[in-house]
N, C-alpha and C positions, 0 to 999 in steps of 0.2 A: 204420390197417389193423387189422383183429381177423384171431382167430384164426377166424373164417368163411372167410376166404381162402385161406389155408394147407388147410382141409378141403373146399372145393369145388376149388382144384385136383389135389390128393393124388385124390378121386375120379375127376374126369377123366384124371388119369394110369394110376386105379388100370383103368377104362372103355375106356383107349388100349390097354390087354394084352390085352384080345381082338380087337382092328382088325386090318384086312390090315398087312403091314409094307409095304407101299407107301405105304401109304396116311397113316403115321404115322411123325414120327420118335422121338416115345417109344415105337412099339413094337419100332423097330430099338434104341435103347439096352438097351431091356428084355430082348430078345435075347441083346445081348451078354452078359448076366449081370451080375452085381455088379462083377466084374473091368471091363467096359468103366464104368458106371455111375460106378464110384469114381473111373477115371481122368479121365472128364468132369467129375465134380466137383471133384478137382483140378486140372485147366487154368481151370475156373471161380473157382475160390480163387483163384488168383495172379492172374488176371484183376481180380478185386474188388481184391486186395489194390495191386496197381498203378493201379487207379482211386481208390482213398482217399489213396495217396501222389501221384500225379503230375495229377491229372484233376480235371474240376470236377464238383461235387454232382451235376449231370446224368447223367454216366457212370456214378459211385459207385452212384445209385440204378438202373442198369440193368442194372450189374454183380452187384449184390445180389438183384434180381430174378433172373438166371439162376443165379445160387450157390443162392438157395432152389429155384426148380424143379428145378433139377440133384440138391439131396440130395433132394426127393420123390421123384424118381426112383428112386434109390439104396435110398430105403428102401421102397421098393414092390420092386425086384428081391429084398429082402432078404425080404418080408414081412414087416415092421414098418411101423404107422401111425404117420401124425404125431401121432394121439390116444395113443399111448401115448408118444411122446417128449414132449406136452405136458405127460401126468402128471407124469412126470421133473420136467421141468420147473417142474411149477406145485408138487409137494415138496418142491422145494429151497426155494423161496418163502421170506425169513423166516430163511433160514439164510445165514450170513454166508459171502459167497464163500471164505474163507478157512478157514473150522467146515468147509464143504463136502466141498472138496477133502483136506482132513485126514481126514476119515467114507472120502472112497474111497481113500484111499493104507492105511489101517485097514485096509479092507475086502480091499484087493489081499495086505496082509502076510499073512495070514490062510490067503488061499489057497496 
């Protein structure tokens, strides 16, 4: 999968925000706010996370799939794109998960 996919659904999601809300149920999440959004996201996580411990590969990857459409969501109610978490993303690159995490606890002291 590339990151094509992640960006042609993010649009479609971002596309669902002006649909009737009948008509859509990302434009009834979208609705709800971040608040409902987030909470989706979270039933979606334990979700996943119960399909990597208890389930077979088949579930895992369906669960995955709706944990990622779920945080598009989430981050379209926010207005954040997935293009700017890809940056994130693609700057960490190269940096040792552990350099990383050390850069933002830095970061946090600070403020």
């Amino acid at each position: 999968m590339s990151d094509a996919v992640l960006m042609r659904l993010a649009a479609t999601i971002r596309e669902r925000r002006a649909a009737g809300a009948d008509k859509s149920y990302t434009r009834e999440l979208l609705d709800g706010g971040a608040r409902r959004c987030g909470k989706k996201l979270g039933e979606e996580a334990t979700e996943t996370i119960i399909a990597a411990l208890c389930e077979d590969d088949e579930a895992l990857r369906a669960e995955a799939a709706d944990l990622l459409y779920h945080l598009l969501v989430l981050l379209e109610s926010r207005d954040v794109s997935i293009g700017e978490v890809l940056e994130v993303l693609d700057a960490r690159m190269g940096t040792s998960g552990l350099q990383e995490k050390a850069n933002r606890q830095t970061l946090a002291d600070r403020t």
